[in-house]
C-alpha positions in Angstrom: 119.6 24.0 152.7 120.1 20.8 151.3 119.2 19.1 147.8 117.9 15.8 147.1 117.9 13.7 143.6 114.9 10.9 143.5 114.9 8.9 141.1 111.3 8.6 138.4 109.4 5.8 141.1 109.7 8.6 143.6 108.3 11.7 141.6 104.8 11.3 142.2 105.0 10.8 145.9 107.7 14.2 146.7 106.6 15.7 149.7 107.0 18.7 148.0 106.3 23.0 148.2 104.8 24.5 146.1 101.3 31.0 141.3 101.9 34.0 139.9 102.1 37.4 139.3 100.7 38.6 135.6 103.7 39.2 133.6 102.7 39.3 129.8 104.5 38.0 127.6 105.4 39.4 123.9 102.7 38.6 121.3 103.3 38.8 117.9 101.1 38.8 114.7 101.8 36.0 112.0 100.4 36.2 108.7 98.1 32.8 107.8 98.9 32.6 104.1 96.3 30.1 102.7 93.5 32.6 104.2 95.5 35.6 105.3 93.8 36.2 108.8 96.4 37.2 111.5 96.7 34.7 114.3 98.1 35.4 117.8 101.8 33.4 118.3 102.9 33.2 121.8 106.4 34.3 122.0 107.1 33.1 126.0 106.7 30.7 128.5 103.1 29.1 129.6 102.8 28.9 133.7 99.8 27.6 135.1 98.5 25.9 137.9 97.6 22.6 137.8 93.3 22.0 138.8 92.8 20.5 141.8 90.6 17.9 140.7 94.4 16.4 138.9 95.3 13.4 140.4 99.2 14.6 141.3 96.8 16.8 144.3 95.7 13.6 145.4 99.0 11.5 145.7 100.4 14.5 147.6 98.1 14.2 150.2 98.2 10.6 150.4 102.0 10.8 151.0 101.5 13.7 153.8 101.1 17.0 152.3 99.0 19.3 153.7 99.3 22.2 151.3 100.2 21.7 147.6 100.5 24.1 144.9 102.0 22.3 141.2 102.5 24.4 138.1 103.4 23.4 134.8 105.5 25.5 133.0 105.8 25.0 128.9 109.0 26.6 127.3 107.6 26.8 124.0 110.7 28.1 121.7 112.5 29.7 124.3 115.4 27.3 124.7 116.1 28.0 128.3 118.5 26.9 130.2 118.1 27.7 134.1 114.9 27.4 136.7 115.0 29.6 139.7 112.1 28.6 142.0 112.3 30.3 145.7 110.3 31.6 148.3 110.7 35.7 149.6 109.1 36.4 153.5 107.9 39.1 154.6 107.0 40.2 157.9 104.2 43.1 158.9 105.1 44.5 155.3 108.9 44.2 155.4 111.0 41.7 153.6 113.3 39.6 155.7 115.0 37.2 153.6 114.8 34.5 151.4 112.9 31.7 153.0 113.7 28.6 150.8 115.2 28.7 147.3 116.1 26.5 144.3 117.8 26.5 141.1 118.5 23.5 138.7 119.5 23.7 134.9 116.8 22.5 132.5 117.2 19.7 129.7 116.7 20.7 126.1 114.4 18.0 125.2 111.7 18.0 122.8 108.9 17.4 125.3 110.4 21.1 127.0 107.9 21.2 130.2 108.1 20.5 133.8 106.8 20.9 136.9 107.3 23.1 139.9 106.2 22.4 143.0 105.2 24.1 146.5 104.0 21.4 149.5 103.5 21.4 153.2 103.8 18.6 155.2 103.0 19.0 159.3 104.9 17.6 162.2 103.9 16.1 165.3 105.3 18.8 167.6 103.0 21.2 165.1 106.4 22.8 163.7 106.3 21.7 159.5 108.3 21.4 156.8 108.1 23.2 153.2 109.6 21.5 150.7 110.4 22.8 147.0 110.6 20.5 143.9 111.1 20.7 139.8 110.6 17.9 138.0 111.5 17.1 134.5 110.4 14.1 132.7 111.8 11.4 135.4 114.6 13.9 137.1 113.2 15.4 140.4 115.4 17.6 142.5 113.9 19.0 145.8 115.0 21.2 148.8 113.5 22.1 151.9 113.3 23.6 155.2 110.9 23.3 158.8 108.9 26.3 159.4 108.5 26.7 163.4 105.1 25.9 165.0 103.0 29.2 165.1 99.3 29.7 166.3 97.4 31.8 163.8 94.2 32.4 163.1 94.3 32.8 159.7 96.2 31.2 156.8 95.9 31.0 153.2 97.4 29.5 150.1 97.0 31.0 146.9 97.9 30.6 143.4 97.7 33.6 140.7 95.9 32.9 137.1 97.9 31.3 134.1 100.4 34.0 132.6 102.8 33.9 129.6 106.5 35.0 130.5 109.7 36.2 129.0 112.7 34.4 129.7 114.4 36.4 132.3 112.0 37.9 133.6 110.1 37.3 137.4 106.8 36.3 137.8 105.2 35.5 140.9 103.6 32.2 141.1 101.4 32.5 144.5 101.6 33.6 148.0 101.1 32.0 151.9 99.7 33.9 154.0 99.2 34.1 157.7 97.9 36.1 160.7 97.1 36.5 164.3 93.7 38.0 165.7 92.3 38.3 162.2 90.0 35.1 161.3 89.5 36.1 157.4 91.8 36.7 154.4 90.6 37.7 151.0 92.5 36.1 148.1 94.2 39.2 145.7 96.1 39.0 142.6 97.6 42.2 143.6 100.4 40.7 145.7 101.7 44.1 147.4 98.5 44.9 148.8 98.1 41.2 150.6 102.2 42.1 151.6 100.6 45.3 153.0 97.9 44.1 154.8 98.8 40.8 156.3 101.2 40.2 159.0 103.3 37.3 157.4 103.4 36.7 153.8 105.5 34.1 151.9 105.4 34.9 148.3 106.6 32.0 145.4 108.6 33.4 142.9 110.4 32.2 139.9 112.9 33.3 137.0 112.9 30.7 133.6 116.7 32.4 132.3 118.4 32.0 129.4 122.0 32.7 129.0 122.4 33.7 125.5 
């Protein structure tokens, strides 16, 4: 595994890898006191996927990509310090391993979002290469690794809804999928069930912590 640092010319072309699993976040009711109607205060961290109509899709593919999920995560108060961003395999329903992982320590600016990112970029032997990235402001840092060439029949790429987080806590941000002899997958935001009923699944997860 091995980590790159590209400087801010190089952040919008990063061949890079890029969902999630709903974890709510706490909610908690403030008081208005010029009108005194209760408002909802968001009390986490923001993760969404970026549309597909943004124009970051479209340099990725310029530069290679094939598949490219990018999420922007907002800290909100949190003061976080730490991004863990990595990728979990599993195989006909069992885990195997970590597949690809990252972890980088976050600035405390006042603009506190960034970006994670999921890509795929295909080789001429057929054999590709997944590549994770974070960027903050101008500071990118990236890892990846080559998936072997495999013929299936069947592959998907799929990022779950917005969600609001706790730091600390998992979330899952999407999910590769693949199979042989079965021509169809169905998109699920229930992420065990697509473990259980596909024959490789590569789920994207990631833990926002804070140390004190």
């Amino acid at each position: 595994m091995k980590k790159f640092i590209i400087y801010p010319i190089m952040a919008c072309v990063l061949l890079a890898f890029l969902v999630l699993a709903g974890c709510e976040g706490k909610r908690s009711e403030m008081v208005n006191l010029d009108n005194h109607l209760p408002k909802q205060e968001i009390d986490g961290i923001s993760i969404q996927t970026l549309p597909m109509e943004d124009e970051e899709y479209a340099v990725l593919k310029a530069a290679g990509a094939g598949n490219s999920m990018v999420f922007e995560v907002s800290l909100g108060e949190t003061d976080a310090d730490q991004v863990h961003y990595w990728i979990d395999q599993y195989i006909d329903g069992e885990r195997v391993g970590s597949l690809l992982g990252l972890e980088t320590s976050l600035d405390q600016v006042k603009d506190n979002s960034f970006r994670l990112y999921l890509t795929t970029l295909g080789l001429k032997d057929g054999d590709e290469v997944w590549t994770l990235a974070f960027r903050q402001k101008g500071n990118v840092v990236s890892t990846k690794t080559e998936i072997p060439k495999g013929e299936f029949d069947s592959t998907m790429i799929h990022s779950m809804p917005p969600t609001t987080v706790n730091p600390n806590e998992t979330a899952v941000l999407g999910v590769i999928v693949r199979n042989k002899g079965k021509d169809h997958v169905e998109s699920s935001v229930d992420v065990e069930a697509m473990i259980r009923d596909n024959q490789e699944v590569y789920v994207l997860r990631c833990t926002i912590v804070k140390e004190k």
